[in-house]
ZADO-1210 file (C-alpha; in nm, 4 decimals, padded with zeros to 6 digits):
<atoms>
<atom x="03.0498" y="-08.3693" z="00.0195" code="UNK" pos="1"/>
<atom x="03.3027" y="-08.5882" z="00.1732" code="UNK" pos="2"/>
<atom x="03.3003" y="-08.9472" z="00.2810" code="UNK" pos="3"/>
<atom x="03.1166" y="-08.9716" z="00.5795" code="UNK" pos="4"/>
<atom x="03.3077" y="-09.2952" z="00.7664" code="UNK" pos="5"/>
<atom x="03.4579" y="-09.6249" z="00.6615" code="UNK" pos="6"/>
<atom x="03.1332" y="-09.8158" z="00.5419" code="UNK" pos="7"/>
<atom x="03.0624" y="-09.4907" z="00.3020" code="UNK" pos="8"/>
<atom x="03.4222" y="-09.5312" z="00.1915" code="UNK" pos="9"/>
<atom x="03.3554" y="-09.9222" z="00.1030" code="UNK" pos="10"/>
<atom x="03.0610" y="-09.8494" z="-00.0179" code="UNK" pos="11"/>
<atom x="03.1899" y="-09.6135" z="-00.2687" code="UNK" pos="12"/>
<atom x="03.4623" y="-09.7997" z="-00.3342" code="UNK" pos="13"/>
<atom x="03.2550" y="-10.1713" z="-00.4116" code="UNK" pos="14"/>
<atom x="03.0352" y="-09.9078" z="-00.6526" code="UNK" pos="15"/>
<atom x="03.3570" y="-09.8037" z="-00.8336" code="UNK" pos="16"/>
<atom x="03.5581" y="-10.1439" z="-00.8678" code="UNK" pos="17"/>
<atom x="03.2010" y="-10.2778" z="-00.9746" code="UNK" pos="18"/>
<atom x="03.2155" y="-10.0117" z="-01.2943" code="UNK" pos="19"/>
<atom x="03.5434" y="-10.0064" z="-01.4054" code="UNK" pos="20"/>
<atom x="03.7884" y="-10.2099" z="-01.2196" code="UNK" pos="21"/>
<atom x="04.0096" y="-10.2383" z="-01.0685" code="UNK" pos="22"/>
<atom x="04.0230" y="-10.0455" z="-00.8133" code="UNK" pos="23"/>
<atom x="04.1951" y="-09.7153" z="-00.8490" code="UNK" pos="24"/>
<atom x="04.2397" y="-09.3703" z="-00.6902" code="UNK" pos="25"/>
<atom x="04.3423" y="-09.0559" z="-00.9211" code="UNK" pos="26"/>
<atom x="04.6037" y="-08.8041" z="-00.8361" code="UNK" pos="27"/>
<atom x="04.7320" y="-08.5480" z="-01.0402" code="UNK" pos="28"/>
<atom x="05.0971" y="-08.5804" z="-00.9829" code="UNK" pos="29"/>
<atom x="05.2982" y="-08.9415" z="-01.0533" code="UNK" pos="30"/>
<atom x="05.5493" y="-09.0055" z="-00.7501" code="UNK" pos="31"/>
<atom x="05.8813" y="-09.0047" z="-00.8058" code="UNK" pos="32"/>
<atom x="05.9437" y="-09.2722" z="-00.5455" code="UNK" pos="33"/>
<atom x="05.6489" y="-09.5213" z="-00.6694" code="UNK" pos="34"/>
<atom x="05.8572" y="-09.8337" z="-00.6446" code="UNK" pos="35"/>
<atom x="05.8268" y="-09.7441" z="-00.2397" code="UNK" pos="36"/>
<atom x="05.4596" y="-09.6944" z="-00.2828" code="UNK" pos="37"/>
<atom x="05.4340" y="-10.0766" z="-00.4423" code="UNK" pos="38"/>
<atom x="05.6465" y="-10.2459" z="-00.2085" code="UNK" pos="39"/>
<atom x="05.3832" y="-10.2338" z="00.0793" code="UNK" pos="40"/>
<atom x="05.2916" y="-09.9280" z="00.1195" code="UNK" pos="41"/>
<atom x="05.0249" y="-09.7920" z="00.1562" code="UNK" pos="42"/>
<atom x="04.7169" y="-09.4769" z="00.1180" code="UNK" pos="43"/>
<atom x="04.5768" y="-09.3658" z="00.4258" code="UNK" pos="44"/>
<atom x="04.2412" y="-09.1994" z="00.4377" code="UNK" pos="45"/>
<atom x="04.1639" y="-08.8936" z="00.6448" code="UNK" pos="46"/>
<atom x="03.7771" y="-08.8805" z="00.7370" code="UNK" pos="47"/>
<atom x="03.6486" y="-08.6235" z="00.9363" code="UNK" pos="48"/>
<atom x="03.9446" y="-08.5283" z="01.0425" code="UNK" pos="49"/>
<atom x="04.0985" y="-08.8356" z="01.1328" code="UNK" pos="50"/>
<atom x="04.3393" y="-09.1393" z="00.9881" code="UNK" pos="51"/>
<atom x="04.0933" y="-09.4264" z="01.0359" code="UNK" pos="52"/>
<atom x="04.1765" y="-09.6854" z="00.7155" code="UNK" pos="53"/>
<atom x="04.4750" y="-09.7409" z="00.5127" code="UNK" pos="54"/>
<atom x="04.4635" y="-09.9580" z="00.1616" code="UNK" pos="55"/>
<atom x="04.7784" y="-10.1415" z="00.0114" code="UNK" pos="56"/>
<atom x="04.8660" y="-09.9729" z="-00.2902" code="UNK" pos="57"/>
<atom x="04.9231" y="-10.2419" z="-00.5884" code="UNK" pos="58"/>
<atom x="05.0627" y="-10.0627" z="-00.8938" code="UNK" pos="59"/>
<atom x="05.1263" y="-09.7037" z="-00.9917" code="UNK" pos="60"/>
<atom x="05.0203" y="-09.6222" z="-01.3985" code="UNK" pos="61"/>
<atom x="05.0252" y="-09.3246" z="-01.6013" code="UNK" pos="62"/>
<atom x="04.6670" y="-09.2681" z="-01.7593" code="UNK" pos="63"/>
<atom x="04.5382" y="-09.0113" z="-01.9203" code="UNK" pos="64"/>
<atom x="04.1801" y="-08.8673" z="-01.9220" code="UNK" pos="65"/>
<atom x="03.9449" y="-08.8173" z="-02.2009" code="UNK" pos="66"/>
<atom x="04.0510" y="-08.4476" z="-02.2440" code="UNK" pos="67"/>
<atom x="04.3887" y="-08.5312" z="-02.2837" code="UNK" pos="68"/>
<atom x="04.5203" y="-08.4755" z="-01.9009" code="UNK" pos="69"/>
<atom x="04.7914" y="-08.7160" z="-01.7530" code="UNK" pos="70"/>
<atom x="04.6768" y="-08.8123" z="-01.4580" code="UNK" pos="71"/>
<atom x="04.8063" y="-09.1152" z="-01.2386" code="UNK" pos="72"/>
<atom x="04.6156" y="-09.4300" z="-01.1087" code="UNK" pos="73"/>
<atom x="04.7319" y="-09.5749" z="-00.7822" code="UNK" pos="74"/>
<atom x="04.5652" y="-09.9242" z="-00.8000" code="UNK" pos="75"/>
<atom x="04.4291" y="-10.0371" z="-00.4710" code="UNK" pos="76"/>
<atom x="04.3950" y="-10.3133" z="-00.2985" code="UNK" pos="77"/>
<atom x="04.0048" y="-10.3535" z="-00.1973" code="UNK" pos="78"/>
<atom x="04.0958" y="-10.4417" z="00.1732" code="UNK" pos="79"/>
<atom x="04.0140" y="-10.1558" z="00.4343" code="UNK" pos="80"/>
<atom x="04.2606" y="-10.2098" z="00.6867" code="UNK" pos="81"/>
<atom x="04.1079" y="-10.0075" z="01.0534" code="UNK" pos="82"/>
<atom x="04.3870" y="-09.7811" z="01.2175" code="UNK" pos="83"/>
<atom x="04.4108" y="-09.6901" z="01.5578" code="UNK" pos="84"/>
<atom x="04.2477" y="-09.3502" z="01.5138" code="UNK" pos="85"/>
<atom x="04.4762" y="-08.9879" z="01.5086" code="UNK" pos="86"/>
<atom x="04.3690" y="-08.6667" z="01.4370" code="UNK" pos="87"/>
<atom x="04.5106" y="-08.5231" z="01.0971" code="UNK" pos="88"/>
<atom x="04.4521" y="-08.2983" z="00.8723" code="UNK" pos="89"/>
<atom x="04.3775" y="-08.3822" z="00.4848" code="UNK" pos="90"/>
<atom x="04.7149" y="-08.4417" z="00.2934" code="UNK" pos="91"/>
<atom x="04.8222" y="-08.6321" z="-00.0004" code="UNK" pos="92"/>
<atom x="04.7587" y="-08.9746" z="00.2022" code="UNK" pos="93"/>
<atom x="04.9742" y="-09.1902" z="-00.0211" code="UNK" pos="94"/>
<atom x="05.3010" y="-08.9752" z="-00.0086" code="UNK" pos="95"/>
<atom x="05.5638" y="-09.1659" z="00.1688" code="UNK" pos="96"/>
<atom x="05.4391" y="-09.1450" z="00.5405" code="UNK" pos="97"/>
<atom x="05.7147" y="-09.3040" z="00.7309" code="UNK" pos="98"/>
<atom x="05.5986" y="-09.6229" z="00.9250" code="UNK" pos="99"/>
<atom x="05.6698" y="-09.4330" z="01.3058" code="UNK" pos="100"/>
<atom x="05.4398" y="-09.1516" z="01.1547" code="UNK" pos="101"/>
<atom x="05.1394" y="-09.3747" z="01.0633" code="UNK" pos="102"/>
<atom x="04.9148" y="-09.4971" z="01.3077" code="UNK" pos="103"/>
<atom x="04.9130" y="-09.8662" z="01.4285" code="UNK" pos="104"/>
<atom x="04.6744" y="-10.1219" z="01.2656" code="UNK" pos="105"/>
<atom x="04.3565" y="-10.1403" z="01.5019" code="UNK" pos="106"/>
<atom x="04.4849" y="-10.4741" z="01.6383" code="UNK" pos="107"/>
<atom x="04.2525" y="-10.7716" z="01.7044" code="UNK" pos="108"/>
<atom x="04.1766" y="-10.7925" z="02.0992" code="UNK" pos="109"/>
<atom x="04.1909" y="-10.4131" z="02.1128" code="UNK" pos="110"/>
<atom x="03.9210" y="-10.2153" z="02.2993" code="UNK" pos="111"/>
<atom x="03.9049" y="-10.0299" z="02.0392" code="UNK" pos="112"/>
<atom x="03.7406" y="-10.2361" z="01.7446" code="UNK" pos="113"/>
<atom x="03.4376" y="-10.2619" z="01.9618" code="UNK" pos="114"/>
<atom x="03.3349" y="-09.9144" z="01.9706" code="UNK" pos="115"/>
<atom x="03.1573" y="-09.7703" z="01.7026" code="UNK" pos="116"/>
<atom x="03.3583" y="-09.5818" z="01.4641" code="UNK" pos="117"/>
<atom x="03.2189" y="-09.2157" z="01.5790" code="UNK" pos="118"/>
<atom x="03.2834" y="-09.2730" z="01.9506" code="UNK" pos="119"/>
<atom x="03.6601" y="-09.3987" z="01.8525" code="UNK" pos="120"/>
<atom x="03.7039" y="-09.0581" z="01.6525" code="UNK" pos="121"/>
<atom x="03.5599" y="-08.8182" z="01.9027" code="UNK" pos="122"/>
<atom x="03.7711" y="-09.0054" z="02.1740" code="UNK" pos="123"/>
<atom x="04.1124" y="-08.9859" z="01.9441" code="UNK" pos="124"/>
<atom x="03.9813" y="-08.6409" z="01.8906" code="UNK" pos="125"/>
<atom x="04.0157" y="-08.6017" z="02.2818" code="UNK" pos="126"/>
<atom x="04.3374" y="-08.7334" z="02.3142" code="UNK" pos="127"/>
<atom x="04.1712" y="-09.0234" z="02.5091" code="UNK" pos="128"/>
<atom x="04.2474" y="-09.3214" z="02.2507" code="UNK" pos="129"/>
</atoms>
């Protein structure tokens, strides 16, 4: 099962820091263009079909896993930074989305941050936010 929304996310995310820290997220492949990746940019997370969070990305290592695998750590910045929501499918959420194709910040004073998350990803889902 998938994360379910944002606090889920967090919540996961506190549990994980909390064990073995810092904060990371595993991918299989190392990018090719990392220095872009630590220069501000950023992962963006896809839940339920939407872009609703982004995280800073703070380093890029090569690790390897107990077996033996090379796998690669993108160290994360704990801060969950709410988007305006857009439907997406799942993709590889830290691979060099161009800032036009990633959704705004949620900015403060927007109508937006006052509606619970659900209600802002059914209406994004609509077309309506």
């Amino acid at each position: 099962m998938g994360v379910r929304d944002i606090a889920h996310l967090s919540a996961l995310q506190t549990a994980r820091a909390g064990s073995n820290p810092p904060l990371r997220h595993y991918t299989r492949q190392f990018p090719k263009r990392f220095a872009e990746l630590t220069d501000g940019g950023s992962i963006y997370w896809v839940i339920g079909g939407t872009i609703l969070v982004r995280q800073f990305i703070r380093d890029v290592r090569a690790e390897t896993e107990d077996d033996g695998t090379k796998i690669t750590a993108l160290a994360l910045d704990p801060e969950l930074i709410q988007l305006e929501p857009r439907p997406q499918r799942a993709f590889q959420g830290w691979r060099y989305l161009k800032p036009e194709d990633a959704p705004p910040d949620l900015g403060q004073g927007s109508t937006a941050t006052d509606m619970p998350e659900a209600m802002r990803r059914e209406l994004a889902a609509l077309g309506l936010l």
